[in-house]
BAMARZA-849397 format. One line per 3 residues: their letters; for each residue x, y negated, z negated of N, C-alpha, C. Coordinates in steps of 0.02 Angstrom, whole numbers, padded with zeros to 5 digits. Layout:
REM BAMARZA-849397
a> X:Y:Z:X:Y:Z:X:Y:Z; ...
END
This chain:
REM BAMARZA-849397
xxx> 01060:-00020:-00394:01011:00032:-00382:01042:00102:-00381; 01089:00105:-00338:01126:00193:-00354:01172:00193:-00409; 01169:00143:-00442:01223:00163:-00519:01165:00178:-00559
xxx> 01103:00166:-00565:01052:00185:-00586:00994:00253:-00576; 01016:00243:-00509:00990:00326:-00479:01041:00387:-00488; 01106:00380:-00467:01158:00442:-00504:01170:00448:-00577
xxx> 01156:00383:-00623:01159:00405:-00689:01113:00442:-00728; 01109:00506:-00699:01078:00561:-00713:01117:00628:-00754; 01076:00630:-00806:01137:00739:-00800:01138:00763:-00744
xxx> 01085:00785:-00698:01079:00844:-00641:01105:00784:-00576; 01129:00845:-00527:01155:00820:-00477:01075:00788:-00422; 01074:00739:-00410:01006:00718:-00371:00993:00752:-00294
xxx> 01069:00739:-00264:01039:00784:-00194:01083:00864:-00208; 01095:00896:-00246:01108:00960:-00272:01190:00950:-00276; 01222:01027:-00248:01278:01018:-00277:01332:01083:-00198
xxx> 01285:01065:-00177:01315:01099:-00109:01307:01072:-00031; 01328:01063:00011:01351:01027:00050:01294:01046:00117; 01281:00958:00120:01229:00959:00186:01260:01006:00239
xxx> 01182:01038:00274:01200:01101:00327:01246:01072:00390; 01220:01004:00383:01246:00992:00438:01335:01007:00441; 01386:01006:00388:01431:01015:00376:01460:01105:00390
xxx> 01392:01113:00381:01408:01217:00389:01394:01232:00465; 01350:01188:00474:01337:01204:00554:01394:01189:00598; 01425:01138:00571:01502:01121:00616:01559:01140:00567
xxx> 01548:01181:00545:01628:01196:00498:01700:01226:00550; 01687:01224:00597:01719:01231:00636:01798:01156:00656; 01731:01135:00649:01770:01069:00672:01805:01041:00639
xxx> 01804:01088:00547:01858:01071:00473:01913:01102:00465; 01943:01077:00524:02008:01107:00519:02078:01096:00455; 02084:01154:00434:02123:01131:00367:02208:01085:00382
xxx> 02189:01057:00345:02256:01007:00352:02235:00941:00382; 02184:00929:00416:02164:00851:00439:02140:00809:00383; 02146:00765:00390:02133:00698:00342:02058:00673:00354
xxx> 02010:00660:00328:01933:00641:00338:01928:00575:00283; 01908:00536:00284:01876:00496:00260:01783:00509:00242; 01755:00516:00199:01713:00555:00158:01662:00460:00139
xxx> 01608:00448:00183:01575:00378:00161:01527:00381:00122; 01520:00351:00079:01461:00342:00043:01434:00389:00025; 01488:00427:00000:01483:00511:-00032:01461:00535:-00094
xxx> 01426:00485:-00122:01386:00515:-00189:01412:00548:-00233; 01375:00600:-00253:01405:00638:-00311:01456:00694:-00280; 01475:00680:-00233:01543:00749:-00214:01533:00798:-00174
xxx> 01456:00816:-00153:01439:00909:-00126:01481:00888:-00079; 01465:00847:-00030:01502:00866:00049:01589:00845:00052; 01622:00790:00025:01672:00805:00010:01710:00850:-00032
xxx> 01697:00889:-00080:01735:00939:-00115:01718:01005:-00072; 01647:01025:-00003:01673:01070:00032:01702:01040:00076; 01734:01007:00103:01769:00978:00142:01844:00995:00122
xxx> 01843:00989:00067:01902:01002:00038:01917:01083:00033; 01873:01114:-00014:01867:01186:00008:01869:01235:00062; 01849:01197:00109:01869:01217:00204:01971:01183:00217
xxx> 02014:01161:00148:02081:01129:00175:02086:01082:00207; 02030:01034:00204:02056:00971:00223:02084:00898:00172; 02102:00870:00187:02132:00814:00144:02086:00764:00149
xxx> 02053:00747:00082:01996:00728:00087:02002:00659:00018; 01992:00575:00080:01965:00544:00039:01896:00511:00023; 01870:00508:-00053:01789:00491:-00037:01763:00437:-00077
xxx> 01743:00390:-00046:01732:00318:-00054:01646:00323:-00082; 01618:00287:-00120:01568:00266:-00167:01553:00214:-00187; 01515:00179:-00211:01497:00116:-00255:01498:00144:-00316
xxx> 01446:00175:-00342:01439:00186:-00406:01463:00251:-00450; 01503:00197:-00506:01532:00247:-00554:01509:00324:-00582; 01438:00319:-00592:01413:00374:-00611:01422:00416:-00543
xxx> 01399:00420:-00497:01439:00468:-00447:01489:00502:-00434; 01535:00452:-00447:01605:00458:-00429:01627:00531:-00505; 01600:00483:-00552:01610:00553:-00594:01593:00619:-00604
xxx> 01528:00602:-00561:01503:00690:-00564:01541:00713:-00507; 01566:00673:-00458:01581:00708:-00399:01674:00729:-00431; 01704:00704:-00488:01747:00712:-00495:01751:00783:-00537
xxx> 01686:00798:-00572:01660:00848:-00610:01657:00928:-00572; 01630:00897:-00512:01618:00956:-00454:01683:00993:-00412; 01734:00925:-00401:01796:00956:-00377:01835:01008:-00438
xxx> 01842:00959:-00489:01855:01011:-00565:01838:01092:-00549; 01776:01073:-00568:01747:01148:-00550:01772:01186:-00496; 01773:01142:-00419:01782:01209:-00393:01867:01214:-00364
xxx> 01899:01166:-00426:01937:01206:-00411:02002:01172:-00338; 01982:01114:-00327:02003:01080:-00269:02028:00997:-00276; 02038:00967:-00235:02082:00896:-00237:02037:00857:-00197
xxx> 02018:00799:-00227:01975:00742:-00168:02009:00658:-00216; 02057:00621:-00170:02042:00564:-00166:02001:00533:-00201; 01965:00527:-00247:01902:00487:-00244:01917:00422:-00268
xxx> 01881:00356:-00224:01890:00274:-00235:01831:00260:-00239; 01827:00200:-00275:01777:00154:-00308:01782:00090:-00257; 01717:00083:-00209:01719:00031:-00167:01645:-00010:-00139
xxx> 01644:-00045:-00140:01574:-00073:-00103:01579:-00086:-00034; 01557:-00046:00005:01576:-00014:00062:01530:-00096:00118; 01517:-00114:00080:01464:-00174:00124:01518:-00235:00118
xxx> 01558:-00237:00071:01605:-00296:00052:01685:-00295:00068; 01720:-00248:00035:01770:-00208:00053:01796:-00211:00120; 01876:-00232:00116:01904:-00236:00188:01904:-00155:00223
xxx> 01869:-00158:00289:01907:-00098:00301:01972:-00056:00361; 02008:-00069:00378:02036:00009:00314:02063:00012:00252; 02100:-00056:00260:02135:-00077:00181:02132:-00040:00116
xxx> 02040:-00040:00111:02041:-00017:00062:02054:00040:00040; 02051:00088:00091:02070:00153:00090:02102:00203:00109; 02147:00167:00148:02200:00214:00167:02257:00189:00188
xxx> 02335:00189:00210:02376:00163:00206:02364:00197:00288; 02343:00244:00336:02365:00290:00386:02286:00288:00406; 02275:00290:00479:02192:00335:00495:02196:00389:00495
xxx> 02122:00405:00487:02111:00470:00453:02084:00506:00548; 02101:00570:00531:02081:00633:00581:02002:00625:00595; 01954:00602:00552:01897:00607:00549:01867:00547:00487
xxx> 01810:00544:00515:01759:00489:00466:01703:00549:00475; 01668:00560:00408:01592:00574:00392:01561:00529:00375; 01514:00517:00387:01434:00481:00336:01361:00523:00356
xxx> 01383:00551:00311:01308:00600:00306:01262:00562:00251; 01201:00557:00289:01152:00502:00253:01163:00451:00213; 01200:00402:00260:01223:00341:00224:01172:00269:00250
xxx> 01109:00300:00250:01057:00241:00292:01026:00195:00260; 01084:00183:00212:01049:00135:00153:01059:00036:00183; 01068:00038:00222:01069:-00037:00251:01025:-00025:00325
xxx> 01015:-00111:00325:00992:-00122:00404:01022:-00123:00460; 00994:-00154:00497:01077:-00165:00564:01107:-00196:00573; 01115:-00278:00529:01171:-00306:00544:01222:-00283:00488
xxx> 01207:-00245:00425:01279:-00225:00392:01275:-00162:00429; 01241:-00104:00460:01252:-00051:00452:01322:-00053:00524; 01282:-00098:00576:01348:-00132:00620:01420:-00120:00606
xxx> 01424:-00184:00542:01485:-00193:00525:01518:-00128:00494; 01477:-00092:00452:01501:-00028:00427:01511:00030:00473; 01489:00026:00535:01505:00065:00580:01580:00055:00615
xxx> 01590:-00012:00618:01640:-00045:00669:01696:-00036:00595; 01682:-00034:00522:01748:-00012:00476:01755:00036:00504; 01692:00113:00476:01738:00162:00500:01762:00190:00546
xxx> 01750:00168:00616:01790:00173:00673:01866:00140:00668; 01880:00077:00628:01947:00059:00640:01974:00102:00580; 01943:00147:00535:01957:00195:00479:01997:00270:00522
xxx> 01977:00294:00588:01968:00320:00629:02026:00323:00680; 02093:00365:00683:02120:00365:00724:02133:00373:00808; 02146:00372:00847:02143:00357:00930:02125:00455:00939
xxx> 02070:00466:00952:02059:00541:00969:02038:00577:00926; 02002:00518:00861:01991:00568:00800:01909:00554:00811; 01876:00606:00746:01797:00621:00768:01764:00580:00719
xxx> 01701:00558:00740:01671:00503:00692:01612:00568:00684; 01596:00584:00620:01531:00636:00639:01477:00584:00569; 01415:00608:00610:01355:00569:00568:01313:00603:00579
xxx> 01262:00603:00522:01205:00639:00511:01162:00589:00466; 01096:00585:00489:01045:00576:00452:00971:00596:00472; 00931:00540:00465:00871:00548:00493:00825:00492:00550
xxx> 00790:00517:00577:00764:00466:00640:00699:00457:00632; 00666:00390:00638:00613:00376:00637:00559:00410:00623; 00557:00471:00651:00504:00523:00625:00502:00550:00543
xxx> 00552:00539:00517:00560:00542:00445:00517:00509:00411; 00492:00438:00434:00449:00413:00384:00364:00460:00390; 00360:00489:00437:00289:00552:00442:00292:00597:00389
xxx> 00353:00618:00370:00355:00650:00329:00383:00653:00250; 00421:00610:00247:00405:00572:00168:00458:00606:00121; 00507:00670:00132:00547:00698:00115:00600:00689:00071
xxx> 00639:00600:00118:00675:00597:00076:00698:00520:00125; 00743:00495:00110:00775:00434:00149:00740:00388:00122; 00769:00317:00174:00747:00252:00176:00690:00244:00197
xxx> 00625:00221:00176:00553:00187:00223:00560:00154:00235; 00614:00126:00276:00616:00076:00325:00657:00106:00394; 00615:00089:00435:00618:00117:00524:00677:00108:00527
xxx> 00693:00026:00512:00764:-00002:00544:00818:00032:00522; 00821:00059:00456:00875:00097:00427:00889:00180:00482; 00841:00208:00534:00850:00261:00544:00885:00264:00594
xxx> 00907:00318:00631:00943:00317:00682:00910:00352:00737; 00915:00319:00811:00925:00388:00866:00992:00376:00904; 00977:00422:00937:01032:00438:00979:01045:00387:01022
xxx> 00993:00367:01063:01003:00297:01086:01052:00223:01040; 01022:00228:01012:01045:00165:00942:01129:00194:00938; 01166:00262:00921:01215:00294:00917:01245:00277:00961
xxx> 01231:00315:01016:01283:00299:01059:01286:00228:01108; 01240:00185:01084:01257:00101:01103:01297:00089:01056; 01305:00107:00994:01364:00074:00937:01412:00112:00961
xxx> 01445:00143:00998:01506:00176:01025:01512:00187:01094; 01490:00142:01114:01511:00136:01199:01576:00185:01212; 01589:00220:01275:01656:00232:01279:01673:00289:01246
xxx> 01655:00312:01202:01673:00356:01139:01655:00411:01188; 01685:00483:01175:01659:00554:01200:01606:00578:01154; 01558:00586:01188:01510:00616:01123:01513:00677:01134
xxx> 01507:00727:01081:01516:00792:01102:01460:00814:01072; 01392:00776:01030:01340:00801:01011:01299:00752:00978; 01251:00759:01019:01195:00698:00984:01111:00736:00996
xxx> 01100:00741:00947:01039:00795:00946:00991:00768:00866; 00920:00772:00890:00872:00765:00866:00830:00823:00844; 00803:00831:00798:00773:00905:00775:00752:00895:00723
xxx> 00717:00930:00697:00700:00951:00644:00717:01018:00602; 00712:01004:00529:00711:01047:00466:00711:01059:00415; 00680:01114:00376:00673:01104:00312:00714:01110:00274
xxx> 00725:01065:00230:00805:01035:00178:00790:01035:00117; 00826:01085:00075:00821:01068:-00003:00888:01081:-00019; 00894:00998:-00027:00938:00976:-00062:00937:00935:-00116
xxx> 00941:00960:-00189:00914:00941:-00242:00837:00898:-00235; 00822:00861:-00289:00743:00815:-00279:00765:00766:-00223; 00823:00751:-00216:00807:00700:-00154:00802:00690:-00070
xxx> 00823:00747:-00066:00794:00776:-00010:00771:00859:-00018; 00709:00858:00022:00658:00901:-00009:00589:00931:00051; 00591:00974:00096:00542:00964:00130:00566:00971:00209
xxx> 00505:00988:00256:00520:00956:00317:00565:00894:00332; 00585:00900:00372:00623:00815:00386:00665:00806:00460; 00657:00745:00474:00685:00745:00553:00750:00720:00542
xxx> 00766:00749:00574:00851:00751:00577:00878:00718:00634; 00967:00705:00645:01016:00683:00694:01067:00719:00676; 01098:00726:00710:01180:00748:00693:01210:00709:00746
xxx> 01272:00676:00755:01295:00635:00811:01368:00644:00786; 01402:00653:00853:01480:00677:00844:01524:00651:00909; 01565:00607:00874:01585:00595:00954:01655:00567:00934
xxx> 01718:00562:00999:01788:00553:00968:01791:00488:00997; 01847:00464:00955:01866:00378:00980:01929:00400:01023; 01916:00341:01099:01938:00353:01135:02026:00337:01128
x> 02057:00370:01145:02129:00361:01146:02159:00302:01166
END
């Protein structure tokens, strides 16, 4: 299904990097290592990279991986990029020899909860002792508004659901809100949001 949905000319969710990434650019400190999940066509890892961080970014499908390899070209920057089925795939193995400073998955709500579980519990052991797991998507109220994501409840997140998958963890931000997002046709519109940020404990 997404080797079929990215094999497009135009970039589907655009070509510049979810806000949520600008709203905390702070926290991209150049020189840390991030692990980049289910990163599509490239926007948010190649600014990741453009903010100096060392950036690797994991995908399923080929057509992605190439535009996102298209986008670093362009601007000009270095990203890692691996070919992986993030549902199958050992993890860390597959991707890194060292943990990384940080894990992203910005709108990666394409499973239910017993893989999204297991994909949580990879990239935490992806995730070094004091490093930041940051996530963003959308919460239940998303399906009211039709924008963009999964129509299925179970795929969404709250904060509750968050921080029971990380017991222990410091959260330093777990917030619900709303806003309007245009980011290419696939996200488009009002839309309810999460951002959740929190470090693995030492």
């Amino acid at each position: 299904m997404w080797e079929e949905r990215f094999n497009t000319p135009d970039y589907v969710f655009g070509t510049e990097p979810a806000q949520f990434l600008r709203d905390h650019r702070a926290l991209l400190t150049p020189g840390r290592t991030v692990l980049a999940v289910a990163d599509g066509e490239g926007r948010n890892s190649v600014f990741m990279a453009e903010c100096g961080l060392d950036v690797t970014a994991v995908d399923y499908a080929p057509s992605a991986i190439a535009k996102a390899r298209r986008l670093a070209e362009q601007r000009g920057v270095t990203v890692d990029f691996r070919q992986a089925d993030l549902l199958t795939d050992d993890w860390p193995d597959a991707f890194a020899t060292t943990p990384f400073d940080m894990v992203a998955g910005i709108f990666i709500q394409f499973t239910g909860p017993e893989a999204r579980a297991a994909m949580f519990d990879g990239m935490a052991r992806c995730l070094r002792p004091g490093g930041l797991m940051l996530l963003h998507g959308y919460t239940p109220k998303q399906l009211d508004h039709g924008t963009g994501g999964p129509p299925f409840v179970e795929n969404l997140y709250t904060t509750a659901l968050l921080r029971d998958h990380f017991p222990g963890w410091e959260v330093i931000e777990a917030r619900e809100y709303e806003r309007d997002v245009q980011e290419g046709r696939g996200h488009s519109g009002l839309s309810a949001l999460i951002d959740f940020i929190a470090r693995k404990p030492v």
